[in-house]
TIRO-2110 file (N, C-alpha, C; in Angstrom, 1 decimal):
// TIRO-2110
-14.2, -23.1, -3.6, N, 1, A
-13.1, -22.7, -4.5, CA, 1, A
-12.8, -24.0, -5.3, C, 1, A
-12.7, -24.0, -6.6, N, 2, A
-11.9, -24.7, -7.4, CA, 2, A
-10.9, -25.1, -7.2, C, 2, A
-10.4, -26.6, -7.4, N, 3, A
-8.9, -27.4, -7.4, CA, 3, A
-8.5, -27.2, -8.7, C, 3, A
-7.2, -26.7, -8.3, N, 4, A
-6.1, -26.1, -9.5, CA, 4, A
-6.4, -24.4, -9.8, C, 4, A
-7.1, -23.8, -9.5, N, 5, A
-7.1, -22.9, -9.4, CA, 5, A
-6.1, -21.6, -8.4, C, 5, A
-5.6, -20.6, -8.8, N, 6, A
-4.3, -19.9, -8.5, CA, 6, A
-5.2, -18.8, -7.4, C, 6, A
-5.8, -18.6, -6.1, N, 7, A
-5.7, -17.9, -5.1, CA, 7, A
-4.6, -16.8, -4.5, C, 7, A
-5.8, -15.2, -4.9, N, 8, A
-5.6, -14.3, -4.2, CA, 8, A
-6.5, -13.6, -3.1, C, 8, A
-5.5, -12.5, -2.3, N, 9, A
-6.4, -11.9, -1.8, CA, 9, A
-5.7, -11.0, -1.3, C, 9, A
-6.4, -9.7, -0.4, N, 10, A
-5.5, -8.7, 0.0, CA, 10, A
-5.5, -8.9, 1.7, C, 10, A
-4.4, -8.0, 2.3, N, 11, A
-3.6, -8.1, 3.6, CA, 11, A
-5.2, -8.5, 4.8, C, 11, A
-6.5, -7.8, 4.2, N, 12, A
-7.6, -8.3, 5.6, CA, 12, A
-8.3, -9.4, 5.4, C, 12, A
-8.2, -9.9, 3.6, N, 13, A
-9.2, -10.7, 3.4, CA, 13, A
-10.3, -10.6, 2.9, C, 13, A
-10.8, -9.2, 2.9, N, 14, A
-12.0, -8.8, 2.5, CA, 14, A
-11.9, -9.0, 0.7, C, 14, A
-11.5, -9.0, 0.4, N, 15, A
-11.1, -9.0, -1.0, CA, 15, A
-10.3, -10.3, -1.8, C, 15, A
-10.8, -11.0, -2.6, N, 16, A
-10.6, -12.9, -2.3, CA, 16, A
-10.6, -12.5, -3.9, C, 16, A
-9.7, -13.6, -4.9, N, 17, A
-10.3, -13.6, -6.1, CA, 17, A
-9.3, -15.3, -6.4, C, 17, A
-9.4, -15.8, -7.7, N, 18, A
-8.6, -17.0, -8.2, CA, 18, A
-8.7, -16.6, -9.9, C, 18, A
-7.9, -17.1, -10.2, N, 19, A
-7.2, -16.9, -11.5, CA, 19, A
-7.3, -18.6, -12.5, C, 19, A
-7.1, -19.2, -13.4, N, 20, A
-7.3, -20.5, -13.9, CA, 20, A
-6.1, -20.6, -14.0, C, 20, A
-5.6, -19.6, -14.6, N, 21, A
-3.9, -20.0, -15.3, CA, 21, A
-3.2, -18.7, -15.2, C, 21, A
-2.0, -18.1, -14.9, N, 22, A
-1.0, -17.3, -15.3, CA, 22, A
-0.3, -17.5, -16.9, C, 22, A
-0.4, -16.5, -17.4, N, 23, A
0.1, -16.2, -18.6, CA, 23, A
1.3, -15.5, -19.3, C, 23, A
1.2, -14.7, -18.4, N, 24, A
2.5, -13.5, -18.5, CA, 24, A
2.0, -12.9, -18.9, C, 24, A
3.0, -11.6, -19.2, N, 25, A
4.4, -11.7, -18.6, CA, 25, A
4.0, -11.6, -17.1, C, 25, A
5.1, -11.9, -16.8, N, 26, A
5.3, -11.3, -15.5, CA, 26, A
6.7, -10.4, -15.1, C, 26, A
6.2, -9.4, -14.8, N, 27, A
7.2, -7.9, -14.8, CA, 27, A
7.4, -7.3, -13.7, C, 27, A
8.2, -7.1, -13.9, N, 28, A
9.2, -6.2, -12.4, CA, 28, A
8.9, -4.7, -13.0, C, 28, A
8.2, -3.9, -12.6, N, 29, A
7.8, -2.4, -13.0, CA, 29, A
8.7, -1.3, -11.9, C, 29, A
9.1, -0.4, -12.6, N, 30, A
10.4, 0.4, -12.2, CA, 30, A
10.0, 1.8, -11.9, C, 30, A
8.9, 2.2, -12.7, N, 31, A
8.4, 3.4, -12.7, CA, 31, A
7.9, 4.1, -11.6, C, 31, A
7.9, 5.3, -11.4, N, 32, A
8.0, 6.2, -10.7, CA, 32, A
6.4, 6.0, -10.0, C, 32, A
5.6, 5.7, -10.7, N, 33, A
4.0, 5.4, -10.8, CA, 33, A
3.9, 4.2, -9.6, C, 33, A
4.4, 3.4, -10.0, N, 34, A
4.2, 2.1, -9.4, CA, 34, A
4.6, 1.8, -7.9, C, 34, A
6.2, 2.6, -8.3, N, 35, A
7.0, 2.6, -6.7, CA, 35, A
6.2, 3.7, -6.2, C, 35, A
5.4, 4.8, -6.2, N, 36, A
4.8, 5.7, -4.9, CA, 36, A
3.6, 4.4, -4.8, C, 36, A
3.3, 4.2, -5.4, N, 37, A
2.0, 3.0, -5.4, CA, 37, A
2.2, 1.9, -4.6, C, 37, A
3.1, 1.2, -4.9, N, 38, A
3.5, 0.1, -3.8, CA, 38, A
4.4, 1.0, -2.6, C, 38, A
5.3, 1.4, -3.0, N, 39, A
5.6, 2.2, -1.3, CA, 39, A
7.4, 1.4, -1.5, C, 39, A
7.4, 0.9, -2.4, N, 40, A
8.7, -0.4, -2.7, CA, 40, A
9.5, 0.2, -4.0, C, 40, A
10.4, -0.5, -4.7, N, 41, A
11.4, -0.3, -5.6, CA, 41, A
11.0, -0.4, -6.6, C, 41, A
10.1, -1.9, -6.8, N, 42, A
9.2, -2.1, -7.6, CA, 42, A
7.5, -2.6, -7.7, C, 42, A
7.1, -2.7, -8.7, N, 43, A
6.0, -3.7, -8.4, CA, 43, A
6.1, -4.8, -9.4, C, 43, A
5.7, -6.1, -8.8, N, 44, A
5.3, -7.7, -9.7, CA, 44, A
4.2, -7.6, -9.9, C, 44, A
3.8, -7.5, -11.6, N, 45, A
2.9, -7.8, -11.8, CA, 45, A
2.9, -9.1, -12.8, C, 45, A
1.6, -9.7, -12.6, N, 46, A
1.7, -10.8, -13.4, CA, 46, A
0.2, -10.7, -14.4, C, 46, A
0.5, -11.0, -15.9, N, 47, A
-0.6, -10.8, -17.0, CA, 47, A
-1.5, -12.2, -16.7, C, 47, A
-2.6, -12.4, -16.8, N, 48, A
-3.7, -12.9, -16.8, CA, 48, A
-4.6, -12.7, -17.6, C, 48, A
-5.6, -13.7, -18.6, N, 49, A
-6.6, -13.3, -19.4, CA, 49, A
-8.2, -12.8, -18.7, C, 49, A
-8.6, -11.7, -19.2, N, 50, A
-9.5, -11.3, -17.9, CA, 50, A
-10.5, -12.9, -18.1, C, 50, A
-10.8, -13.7, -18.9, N, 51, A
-11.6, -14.8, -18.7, CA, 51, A
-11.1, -15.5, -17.5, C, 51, A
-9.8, -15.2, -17.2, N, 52, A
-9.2, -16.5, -16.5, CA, 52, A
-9.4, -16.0, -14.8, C, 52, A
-9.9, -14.6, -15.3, N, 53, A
-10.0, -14.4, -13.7, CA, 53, A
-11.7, -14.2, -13.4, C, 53, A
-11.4, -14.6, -11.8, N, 54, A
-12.5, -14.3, -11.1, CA, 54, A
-12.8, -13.8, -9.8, C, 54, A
-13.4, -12.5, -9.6, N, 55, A
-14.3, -12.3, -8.3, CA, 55, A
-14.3, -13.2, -7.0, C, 55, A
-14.1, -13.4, -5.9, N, 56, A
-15.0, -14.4, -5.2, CA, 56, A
-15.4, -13.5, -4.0, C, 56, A
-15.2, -12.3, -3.3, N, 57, A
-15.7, -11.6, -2.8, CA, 57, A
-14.9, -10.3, -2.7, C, 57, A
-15.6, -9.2, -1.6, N, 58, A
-15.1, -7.5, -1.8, CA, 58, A
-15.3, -6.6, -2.9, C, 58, A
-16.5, -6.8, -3.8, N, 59, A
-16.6, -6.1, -5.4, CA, 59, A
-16.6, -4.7, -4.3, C, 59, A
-17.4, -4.7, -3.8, N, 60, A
-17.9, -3.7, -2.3, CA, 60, A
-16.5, -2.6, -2.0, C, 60, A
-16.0, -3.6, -1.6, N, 61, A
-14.4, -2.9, -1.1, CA, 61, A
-13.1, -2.3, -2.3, C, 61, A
-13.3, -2.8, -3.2, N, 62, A
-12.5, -2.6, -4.1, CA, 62, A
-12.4, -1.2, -5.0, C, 62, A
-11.7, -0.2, -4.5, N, 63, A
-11.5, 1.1, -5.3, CA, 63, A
-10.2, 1.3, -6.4, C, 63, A
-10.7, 2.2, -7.1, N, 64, A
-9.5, 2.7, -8.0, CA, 64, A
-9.3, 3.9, -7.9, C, 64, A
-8.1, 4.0, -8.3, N, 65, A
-7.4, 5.6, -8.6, CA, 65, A
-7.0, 5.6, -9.7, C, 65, A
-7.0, 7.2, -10.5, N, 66, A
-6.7, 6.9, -11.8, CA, 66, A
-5.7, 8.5, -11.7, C, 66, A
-4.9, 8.6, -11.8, N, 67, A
-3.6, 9.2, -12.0, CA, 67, A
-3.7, 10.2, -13.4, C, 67, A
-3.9, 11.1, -13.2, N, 68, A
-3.9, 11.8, -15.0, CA, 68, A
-3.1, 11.2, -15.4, C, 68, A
-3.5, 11.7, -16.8, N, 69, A
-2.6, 10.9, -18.0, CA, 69, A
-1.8, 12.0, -18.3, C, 69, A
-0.2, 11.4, -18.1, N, 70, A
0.9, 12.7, -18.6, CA, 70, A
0.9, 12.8, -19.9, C, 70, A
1.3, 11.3, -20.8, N, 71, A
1.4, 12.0, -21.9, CA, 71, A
0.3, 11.2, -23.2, C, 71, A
0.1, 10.1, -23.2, N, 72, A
-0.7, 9.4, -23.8, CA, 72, A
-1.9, 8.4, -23.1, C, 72, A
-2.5, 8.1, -23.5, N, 73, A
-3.2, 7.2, -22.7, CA, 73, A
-3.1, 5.8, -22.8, C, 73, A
-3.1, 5.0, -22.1, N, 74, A
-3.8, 4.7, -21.1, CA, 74, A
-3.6, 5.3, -19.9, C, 74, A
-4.7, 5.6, -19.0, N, 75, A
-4.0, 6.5, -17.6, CA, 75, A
-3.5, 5.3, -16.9, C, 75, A
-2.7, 6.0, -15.9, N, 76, A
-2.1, 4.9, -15.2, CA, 76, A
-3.3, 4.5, -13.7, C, 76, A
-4.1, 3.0, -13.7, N, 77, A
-5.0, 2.7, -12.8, CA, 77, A
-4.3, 1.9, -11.5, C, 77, A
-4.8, 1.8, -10.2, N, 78, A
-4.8, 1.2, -9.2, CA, 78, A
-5.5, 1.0, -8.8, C, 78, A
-6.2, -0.8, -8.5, N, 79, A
-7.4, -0.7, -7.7, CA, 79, A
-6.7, -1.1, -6.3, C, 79, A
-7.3, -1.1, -5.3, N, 80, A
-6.6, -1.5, -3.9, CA, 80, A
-8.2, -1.5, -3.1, C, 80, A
-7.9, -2.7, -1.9, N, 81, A
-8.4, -2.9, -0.9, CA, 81, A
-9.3, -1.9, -0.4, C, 81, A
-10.4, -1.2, 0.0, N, 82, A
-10.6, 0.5, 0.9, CA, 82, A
-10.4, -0.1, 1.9, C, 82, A
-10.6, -1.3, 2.7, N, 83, A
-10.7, -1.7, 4.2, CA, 83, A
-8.8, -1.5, 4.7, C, 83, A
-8.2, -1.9, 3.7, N, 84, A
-6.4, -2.3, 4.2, CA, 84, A
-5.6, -2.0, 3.1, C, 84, A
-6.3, -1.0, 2.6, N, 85, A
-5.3, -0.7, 1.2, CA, 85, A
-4.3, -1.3, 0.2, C, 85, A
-4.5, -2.6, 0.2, N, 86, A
-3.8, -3.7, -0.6, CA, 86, A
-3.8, -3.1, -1.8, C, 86, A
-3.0, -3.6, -2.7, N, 87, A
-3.5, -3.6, -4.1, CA, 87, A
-4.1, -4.5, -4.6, C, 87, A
-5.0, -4.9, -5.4, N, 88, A
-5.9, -6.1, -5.8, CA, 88, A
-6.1, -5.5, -7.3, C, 88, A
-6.4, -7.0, -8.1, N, 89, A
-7.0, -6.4, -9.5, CA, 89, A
-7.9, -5.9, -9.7, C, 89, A
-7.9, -5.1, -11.3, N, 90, A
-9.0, -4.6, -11.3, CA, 90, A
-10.0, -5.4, -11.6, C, 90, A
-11.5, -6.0, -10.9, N, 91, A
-12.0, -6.2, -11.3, CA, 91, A
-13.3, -5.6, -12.2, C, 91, A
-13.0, -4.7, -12.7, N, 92, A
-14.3, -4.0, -13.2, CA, 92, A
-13.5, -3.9, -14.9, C, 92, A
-12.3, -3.8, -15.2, N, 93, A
-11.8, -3.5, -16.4, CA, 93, A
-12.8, -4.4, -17.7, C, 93, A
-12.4, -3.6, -18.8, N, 94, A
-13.1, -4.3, -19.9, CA, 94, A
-12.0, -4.9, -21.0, C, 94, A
-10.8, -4.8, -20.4, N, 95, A
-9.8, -5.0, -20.7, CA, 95, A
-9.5, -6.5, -21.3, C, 95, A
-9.0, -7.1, -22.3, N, 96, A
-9.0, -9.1, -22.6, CA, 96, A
-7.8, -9.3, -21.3, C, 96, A
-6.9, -8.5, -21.1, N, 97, A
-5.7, -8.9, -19.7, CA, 97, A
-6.2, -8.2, -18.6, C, 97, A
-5.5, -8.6, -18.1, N, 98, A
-5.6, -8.1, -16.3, CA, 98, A
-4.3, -8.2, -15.6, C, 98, A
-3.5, -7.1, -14.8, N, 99, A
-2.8, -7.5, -14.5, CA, 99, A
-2.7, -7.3, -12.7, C, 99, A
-2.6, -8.7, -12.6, N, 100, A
-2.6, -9.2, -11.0, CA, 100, A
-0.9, -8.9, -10.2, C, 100, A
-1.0, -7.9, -8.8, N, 101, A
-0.5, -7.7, -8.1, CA, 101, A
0.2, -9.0, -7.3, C, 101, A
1.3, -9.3, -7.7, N, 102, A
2.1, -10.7, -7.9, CA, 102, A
2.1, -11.2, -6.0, C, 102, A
2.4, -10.5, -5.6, N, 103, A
2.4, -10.2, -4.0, CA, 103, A
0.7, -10.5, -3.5, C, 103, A
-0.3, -10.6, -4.3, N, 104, A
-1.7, -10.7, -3.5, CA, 104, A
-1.9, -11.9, -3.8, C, 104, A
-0.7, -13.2, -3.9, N, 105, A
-1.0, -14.0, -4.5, CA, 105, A
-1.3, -15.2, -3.4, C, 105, A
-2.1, -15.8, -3.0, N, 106, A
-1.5, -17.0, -1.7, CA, 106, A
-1.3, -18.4, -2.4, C, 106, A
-0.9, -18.4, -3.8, N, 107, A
-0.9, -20.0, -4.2, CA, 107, A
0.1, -18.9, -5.2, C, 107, A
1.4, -20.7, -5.5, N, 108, A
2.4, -20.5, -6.9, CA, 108, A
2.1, -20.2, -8.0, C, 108, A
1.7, -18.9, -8.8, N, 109, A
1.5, -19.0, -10.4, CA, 109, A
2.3, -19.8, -10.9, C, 109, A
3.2, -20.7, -10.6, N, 110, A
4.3, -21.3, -11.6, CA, 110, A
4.8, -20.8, -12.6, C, 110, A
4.8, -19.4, -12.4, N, 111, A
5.6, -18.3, -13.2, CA, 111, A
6.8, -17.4, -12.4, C, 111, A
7.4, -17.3, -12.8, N, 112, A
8.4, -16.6, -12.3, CA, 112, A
8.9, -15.4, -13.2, C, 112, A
9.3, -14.2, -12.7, N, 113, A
9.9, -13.3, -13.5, CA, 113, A
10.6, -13.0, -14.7, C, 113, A
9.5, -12.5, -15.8, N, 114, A
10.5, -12.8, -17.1, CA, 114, A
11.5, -11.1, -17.4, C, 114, A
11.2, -10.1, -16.8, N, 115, A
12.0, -8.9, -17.2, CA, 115, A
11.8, -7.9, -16.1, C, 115, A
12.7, -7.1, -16.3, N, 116, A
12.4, -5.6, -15.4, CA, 116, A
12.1, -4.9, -16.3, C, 116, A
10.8, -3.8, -16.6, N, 117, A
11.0, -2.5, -17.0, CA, 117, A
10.4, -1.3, -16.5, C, 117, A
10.6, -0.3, -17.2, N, 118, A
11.2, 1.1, -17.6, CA, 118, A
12.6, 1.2, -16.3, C, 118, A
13.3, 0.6, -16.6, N, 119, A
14.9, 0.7, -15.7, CA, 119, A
15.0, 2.0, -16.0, C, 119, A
14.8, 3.1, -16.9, N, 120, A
15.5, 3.9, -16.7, CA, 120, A
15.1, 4.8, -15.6, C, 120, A
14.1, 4.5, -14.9, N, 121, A
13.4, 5.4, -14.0, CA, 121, A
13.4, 4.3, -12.6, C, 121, A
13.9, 3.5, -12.6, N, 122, A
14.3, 2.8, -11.2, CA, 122, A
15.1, 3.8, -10.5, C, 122, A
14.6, 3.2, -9.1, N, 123, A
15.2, 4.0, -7.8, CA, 123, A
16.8, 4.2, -7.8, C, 123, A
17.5, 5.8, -7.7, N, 124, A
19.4, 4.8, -7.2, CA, 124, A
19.6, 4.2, -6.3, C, 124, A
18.6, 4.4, -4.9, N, 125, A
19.3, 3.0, -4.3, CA, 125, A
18.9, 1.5, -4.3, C, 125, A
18.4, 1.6, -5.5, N, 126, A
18.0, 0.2, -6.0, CA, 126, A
18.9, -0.4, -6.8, C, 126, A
19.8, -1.6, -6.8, N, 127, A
20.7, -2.3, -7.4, CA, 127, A
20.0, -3.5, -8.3, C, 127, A
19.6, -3.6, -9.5, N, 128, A
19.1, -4.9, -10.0, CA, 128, A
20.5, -6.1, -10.2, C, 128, A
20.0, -7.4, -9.5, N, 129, A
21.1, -8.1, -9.5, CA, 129, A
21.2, -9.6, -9.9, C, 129, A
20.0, -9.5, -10.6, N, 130, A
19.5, -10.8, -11.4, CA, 130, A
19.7, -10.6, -13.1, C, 130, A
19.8, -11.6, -13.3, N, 131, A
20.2, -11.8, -15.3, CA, 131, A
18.8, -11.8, -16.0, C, 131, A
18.1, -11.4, -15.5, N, 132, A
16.6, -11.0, -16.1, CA, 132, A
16.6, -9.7, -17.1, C, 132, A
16.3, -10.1, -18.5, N, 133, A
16.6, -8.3, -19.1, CA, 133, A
15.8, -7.2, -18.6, C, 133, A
16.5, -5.8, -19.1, N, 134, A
16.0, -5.0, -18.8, CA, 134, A
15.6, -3.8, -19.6, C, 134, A
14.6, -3.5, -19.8, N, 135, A
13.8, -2.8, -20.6, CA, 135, A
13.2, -1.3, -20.9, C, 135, A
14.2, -0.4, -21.3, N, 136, A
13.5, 1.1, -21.1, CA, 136, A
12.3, 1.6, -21.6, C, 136, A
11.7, 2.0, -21.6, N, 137, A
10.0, 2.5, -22.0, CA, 137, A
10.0, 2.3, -23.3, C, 137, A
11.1, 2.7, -24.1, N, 138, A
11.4, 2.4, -25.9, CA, 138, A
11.2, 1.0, -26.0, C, 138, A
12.2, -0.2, -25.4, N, 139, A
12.1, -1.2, -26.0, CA, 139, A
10.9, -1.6, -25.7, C, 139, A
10.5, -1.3, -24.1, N, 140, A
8.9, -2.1, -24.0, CA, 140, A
8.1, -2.0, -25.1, C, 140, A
8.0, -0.6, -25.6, N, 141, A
6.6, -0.4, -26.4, CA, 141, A
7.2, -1.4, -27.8, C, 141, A
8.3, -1.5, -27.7, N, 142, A
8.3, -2.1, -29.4, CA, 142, A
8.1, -3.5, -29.2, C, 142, A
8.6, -4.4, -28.2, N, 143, A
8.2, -5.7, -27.2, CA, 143, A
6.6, -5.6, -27.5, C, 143, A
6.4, -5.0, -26.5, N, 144, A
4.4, -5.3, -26.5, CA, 144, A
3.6, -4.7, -28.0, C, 144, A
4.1, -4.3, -28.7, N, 145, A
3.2, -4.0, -30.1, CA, 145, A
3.7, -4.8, -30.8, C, 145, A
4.8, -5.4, -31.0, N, 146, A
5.2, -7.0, -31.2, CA, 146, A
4.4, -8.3, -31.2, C, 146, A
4.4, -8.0, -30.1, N, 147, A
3.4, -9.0, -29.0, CA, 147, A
1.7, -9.3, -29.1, C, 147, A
1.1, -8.0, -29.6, N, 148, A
0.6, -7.1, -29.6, CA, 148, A
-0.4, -7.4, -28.0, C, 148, A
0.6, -7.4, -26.9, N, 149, A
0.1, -7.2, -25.8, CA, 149, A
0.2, -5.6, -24.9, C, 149, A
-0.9, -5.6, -23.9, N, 150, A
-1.2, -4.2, -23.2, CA, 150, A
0.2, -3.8, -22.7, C, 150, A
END
């Protein structure tokens, strides 16, 4: 493994990757999609350039799910672990980002949380209680076509 490089992997191990650099954003996701997905309130994801990332084992173990698409596309994807069901990135996308499951992380991105969104579909018994903005599916899209990020 590379020094300076940002190490993940999922709950058995079978599935190992490292990253060069964190990019952002990095997002608190509220959505209805994410929370049955993680099993949690939300999910952390953190953006990544797919150059910056890499493989180092489990190509083997690594599945997706792909969720119809309710109303526009992109469908909503999840790759995860098959041995321990983690979530892990996708490594197959042809995508220029990648967005890494902040939790599979075993080293500091030196990023920390820049927003919450789609709040309007967060859980009620979830209380947000940080000064981090928060973002309904409107402002994200106008945010990321802005940006002109995924």
């Amino acid at each position: 493994m590379k020094k300076n490089m940002i190490h993940g992997s999922c709950l058995c191990g079978g599935v190992q990757f490292e990253i060069a650099r964190a990019v952002g954003p990095f997002e608190l996701c509220h959505c209805s999609l994410c929370r049955k997905a993680s099993g949690s309130a939300f999910v952390a994801g953190l953006g990544v350039l797919r150059d910056d990332f890499r493989l180092l084992q489990g190509s083997g173990l690594v599945k997706k799910y792909e969720a119809p698409v309710r109303e526009t596309p992109p469908a909503y994807r999840r790759c995860f672990c098959s041995r321990c069901g983690s979530p892990v990135p996708d490594p197959f996308t042809d995508s220029p980002w990648l967005e890494i499951p902040a939790g599979a992380l075993d080293d500091d991105p030196q990023l920390r949380p820049d927003k919450h969104i789609f709040v309007e579909l967060k859980s009620s018994w979830f209380s947000i209680t940080d000064d981090l903005p928060q973002l309904d599916e409107k402002a994200l899209v106008r945010l990321r076509r802005a940006r002109a990020q995924p």
